[in-house]
Backbone atoms as SQL, in Angstrom:
CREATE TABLE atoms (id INTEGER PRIMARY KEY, chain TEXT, resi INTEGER, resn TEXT, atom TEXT, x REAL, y REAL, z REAL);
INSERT INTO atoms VALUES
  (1, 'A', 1, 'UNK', 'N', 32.434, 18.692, 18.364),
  (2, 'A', 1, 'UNK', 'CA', 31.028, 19.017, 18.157),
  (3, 'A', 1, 'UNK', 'C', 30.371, 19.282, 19.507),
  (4, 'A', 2, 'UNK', 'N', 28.980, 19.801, 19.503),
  (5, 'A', 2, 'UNK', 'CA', 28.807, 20.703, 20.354),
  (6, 'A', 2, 'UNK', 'C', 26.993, 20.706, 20.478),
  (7, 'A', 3, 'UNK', 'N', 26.264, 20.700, 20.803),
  (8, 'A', 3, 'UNK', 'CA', 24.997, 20.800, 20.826),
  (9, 'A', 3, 'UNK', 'C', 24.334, 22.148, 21.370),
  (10, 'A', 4, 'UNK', 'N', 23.711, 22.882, 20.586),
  (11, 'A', 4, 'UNK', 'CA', 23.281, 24.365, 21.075),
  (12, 'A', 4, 'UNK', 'C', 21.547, 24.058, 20.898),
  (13, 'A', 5, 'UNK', 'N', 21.016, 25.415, 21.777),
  (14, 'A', 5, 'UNK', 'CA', 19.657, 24.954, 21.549),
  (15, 'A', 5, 'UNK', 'C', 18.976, 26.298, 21.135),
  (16, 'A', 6, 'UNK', 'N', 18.029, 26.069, 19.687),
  (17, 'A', 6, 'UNK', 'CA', 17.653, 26.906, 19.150),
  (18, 'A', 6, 'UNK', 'C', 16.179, 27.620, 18.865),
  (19, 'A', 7, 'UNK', 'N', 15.587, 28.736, 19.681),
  (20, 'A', 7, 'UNK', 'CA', 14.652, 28.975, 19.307),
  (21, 'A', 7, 'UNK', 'C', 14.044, 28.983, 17.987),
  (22, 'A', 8, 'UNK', 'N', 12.788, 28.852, 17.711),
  (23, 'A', 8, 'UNK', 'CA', 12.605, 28.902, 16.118),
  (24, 'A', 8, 'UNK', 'C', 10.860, 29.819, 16.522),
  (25, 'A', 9, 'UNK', 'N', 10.752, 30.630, 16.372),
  (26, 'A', 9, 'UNK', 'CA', 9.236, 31.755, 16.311),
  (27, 'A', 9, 'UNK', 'C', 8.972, 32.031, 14.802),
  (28, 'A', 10, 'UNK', 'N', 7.838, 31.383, 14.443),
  (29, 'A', 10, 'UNK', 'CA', 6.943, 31.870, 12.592),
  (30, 'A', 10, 'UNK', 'C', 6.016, 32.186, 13.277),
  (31, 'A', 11, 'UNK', 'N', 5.890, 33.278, 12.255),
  (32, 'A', 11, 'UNK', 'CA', 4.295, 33.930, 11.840),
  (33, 'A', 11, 'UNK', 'C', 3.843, 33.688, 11.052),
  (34, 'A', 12, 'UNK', 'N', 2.449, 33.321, 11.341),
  (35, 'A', 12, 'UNK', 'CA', 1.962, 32.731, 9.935),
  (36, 'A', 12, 'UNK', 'C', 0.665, 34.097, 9.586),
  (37, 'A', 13, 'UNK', 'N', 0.712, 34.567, 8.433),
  (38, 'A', 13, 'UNK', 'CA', -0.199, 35.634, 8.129),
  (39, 'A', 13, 'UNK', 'C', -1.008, 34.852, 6.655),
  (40, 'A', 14, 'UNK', 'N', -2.490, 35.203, 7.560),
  (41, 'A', 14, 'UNK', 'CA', -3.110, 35.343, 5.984),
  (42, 'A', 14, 'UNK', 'C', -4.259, 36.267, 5.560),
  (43, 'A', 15, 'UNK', 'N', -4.573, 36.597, 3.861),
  (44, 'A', 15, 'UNK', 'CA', -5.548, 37.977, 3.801),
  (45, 'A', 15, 'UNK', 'C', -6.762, 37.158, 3.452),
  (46, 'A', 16, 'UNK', 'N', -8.143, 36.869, 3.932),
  (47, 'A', 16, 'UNK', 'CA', -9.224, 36.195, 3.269),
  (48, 'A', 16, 'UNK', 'C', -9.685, 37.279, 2.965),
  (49, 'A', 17, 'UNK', 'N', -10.784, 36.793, 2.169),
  (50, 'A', 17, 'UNK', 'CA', -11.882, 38.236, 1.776),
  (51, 'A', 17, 'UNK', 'C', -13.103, 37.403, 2.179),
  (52, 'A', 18, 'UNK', 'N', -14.297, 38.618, 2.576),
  (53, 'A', 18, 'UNK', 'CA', -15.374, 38.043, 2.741),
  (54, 'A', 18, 'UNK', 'C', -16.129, 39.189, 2.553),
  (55, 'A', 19, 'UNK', 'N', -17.476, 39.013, 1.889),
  (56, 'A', 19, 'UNK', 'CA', -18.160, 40.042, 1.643),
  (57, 'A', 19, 'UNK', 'C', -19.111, 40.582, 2.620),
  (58, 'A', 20, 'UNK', 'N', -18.948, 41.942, 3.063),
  (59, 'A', 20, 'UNK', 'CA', -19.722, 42.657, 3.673),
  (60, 'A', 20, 'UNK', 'C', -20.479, 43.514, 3.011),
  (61, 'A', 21, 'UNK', 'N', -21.908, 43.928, 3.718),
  (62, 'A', 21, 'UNK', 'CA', -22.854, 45.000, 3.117),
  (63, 'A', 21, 'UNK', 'C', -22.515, 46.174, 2.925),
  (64, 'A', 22, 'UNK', 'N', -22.665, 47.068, 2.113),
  (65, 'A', 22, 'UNK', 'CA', -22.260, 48.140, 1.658),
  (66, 'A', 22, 'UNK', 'C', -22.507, 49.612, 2.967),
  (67, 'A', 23, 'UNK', 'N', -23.058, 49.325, 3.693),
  (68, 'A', 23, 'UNK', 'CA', -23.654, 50.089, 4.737),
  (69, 'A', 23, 'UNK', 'C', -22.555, 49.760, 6.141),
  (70, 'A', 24, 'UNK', 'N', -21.698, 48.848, 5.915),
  (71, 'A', 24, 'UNK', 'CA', -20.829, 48.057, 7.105),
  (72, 'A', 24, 'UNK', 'C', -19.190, 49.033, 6.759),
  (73, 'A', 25, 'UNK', 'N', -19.023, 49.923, 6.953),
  (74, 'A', 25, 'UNK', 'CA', -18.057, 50.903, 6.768),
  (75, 'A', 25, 'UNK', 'C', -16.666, 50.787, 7.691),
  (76, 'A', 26, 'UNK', 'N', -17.048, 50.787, 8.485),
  (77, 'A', 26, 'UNK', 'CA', -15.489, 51.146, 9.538),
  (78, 'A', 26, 'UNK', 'C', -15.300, 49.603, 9.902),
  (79, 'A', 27, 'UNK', 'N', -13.444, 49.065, 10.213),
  (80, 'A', 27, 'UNK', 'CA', -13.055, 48.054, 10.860),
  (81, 'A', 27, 'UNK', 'C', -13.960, 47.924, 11.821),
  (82, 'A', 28, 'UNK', 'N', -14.183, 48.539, 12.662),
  (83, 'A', 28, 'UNK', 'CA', -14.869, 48.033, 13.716),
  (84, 'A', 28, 'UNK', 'C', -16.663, 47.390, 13.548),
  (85, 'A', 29, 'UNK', 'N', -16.920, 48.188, 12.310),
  (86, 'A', 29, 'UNK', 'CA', -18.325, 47.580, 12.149),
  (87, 'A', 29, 'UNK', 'C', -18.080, 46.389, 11.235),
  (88, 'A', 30, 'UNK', 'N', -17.080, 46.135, 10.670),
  (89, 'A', 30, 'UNK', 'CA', -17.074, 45.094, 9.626),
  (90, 'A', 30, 'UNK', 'C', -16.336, 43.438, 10.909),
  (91, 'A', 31, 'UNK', 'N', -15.504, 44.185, 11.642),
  (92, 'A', 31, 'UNK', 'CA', -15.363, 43.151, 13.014),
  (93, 'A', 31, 'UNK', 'C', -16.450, 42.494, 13.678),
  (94, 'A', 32, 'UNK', 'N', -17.441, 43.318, 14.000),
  (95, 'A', 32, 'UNK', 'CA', -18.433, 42.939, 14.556),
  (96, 'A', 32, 'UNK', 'C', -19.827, 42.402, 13.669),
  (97, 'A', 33, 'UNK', 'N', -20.041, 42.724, 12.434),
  (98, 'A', 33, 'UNK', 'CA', -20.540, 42.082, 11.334),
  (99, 'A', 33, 'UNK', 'C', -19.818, 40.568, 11.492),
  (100, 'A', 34, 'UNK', 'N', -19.188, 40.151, 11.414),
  (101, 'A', 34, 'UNK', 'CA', -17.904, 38.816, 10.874),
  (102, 'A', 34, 'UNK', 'C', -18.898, 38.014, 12.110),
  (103, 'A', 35, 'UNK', 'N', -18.405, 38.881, 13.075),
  (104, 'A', 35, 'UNK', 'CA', -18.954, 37.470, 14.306),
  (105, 'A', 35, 'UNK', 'C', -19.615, 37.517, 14.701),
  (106, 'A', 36, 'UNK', 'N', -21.159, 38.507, 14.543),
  (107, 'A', 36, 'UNK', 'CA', -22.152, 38.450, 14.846),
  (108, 'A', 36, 'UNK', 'C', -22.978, 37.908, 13.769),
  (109, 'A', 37, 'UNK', 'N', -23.193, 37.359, 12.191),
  (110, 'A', 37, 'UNK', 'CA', -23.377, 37.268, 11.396),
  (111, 'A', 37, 'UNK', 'C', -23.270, 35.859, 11.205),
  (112, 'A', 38, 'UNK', 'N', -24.391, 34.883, 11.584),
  (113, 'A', 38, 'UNK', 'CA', -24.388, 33.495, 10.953),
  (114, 'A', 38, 'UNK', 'C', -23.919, 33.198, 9.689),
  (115, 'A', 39, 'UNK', 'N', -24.416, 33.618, 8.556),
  (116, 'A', 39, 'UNK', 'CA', -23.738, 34.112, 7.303),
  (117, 'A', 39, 'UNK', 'C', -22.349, 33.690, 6.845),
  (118, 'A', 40, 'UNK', 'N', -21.541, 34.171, 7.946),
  (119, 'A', 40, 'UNK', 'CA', -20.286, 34.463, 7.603),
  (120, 'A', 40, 'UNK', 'C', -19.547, 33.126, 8.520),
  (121, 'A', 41, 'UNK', 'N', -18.902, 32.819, 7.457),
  (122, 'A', 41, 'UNK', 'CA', -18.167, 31.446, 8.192),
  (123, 'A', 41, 'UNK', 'C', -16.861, 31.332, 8.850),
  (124, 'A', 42, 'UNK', 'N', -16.849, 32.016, 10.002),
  (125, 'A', 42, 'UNK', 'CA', -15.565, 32.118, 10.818),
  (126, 'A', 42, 'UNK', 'C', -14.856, 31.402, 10.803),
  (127, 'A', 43, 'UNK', 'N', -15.251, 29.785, 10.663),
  (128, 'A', 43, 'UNK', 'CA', -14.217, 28.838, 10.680),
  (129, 'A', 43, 'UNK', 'C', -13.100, 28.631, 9.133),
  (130, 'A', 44, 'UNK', 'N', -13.924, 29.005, 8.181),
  (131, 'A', 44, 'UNK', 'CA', -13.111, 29.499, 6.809),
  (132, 'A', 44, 'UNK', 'C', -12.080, 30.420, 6.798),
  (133, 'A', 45, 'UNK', 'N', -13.058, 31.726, 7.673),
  (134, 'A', 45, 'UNK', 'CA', -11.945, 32.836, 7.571),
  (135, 'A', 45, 'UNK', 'C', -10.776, 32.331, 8.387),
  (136, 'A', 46, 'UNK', 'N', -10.646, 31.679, 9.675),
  (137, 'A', 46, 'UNK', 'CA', -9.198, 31.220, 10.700),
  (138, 'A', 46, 'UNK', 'C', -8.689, 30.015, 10.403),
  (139, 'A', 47, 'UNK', 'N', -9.208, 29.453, 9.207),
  (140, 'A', 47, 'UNK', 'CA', -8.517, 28.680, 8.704),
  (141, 'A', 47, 'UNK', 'C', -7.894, 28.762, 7.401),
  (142, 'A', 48, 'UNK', 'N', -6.099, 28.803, 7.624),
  (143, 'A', 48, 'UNK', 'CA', -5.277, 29.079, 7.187),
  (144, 'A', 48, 'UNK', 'C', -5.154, 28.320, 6.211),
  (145, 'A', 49, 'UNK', 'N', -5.400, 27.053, 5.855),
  (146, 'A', 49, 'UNK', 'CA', -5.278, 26.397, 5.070),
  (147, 'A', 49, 'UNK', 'C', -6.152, 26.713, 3.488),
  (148, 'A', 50, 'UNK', 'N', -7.514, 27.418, 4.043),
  (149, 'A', 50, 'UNK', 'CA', -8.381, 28.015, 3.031),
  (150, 'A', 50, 'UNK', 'C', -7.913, 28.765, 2.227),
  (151, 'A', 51, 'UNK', 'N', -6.610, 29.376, 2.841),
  (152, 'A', 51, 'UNK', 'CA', -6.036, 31.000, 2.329),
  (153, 'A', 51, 'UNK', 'C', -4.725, 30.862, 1.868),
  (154, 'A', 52, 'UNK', 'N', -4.259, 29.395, 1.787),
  (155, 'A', 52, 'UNK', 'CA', -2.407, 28.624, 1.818),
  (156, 'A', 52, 'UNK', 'C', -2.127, 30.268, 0.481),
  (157, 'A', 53, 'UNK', 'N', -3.001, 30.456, -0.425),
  (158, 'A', 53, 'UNK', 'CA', -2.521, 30.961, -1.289),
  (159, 'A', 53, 'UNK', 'C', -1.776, 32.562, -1.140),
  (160, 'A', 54, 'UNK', 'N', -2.872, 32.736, -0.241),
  (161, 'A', 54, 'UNK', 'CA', -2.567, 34.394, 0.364),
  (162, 'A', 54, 'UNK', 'C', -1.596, 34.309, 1.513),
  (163, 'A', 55, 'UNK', 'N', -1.032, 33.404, 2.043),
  (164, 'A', 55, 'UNK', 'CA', -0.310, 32.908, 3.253),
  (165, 'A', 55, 'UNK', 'C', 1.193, 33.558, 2.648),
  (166, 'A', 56, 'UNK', 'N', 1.902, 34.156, 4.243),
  (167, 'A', 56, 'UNK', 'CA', 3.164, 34.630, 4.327),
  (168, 'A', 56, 'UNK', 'C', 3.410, 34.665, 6.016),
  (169, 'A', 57, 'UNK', 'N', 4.581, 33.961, 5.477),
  (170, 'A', 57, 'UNK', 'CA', 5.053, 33.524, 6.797),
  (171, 'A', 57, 'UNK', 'C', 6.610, 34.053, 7.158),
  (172, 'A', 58, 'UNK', 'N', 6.664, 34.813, 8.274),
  (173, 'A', 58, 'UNK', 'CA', 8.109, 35.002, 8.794),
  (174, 'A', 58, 'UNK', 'C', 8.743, 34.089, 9.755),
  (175, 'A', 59, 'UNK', 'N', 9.780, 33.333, 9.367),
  (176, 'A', 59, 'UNK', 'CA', 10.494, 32.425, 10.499),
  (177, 'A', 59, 'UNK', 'C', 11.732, 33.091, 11.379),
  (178, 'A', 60, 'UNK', 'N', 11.577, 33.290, 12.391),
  (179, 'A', 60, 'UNK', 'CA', 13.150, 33.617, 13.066),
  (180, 'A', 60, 'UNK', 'C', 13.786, 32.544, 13.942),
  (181, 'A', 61, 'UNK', 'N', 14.891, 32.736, 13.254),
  (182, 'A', 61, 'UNK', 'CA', 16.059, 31.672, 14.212),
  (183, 'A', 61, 'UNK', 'C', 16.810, 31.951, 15.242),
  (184, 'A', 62, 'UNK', 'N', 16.968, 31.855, 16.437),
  (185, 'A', 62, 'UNK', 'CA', 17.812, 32.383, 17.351),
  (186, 'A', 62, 'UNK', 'C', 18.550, 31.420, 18.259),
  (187, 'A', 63, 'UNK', 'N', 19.555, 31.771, 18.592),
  (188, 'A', 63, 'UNK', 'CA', 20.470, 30.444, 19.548),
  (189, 'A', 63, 'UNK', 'C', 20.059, 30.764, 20.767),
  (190, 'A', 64, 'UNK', 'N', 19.479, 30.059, 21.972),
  (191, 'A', 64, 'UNK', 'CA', 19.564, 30.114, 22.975),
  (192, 'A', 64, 'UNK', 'C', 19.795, 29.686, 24.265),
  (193, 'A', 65, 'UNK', 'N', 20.767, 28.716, 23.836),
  (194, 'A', 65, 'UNK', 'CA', 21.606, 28.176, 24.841),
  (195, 'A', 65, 'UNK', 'C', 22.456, 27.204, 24.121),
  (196, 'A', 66, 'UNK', 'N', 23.719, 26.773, 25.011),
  (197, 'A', 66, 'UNK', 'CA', 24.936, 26.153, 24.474),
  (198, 'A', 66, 'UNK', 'C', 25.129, 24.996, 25.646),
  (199, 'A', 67, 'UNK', 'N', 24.949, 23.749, 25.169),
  (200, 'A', 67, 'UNK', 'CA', 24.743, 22.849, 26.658),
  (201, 'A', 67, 'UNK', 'C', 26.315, 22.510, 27.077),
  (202, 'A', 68, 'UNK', 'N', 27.321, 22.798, 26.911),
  (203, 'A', 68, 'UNK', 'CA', 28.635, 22.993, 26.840),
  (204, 'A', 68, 'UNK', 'C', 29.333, 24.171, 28.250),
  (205, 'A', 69, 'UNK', 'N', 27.991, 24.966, 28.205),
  (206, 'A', 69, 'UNK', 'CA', 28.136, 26.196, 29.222),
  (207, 'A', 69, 'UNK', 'C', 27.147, 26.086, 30.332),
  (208, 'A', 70, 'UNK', 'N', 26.612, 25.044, 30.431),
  (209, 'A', 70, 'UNK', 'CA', 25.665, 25.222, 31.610),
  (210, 'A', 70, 'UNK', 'C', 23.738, 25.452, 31.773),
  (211, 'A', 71, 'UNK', 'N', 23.814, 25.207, 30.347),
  (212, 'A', 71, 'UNK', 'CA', 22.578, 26.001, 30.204),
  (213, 'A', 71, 'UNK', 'C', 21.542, 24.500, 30.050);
């Protein structure tokens, strides 16, 4: 037996919805609506836990070192 050491990198993605005014059209105006907008509760939207439902997550595994070799 042998001990290796393994990176592990997740992404954690999630989709909230939040309602904007009908006049708030492009990403960039609906970006700047979000956080200029008392209204709107930023801490809901970046919290992931609000959204567990809409949540998708990619995990990658990778070996990156073998303590056997020096590393």
């Amino acid at each position: 037996m042998r001990t290796v050491k393994l990176k592990i990198t997740s992404t954690e993605t999630w989709y909230p919805e939040v309602e904007v005014p009908d006049h708030v059209k492009t990403d960039d105006e609906i970006l700047e609506f979000i956080s200029d907008n008392d209204s709107v509760c930023t801490d809901n939207i970046y919290d992931s836990c609000s959204w567990r439902n809409t949540c998708d997550y990619d995990t990658e595994t990778e070996v990156v070192g073998d303590r056997n070799d020096g590393c």
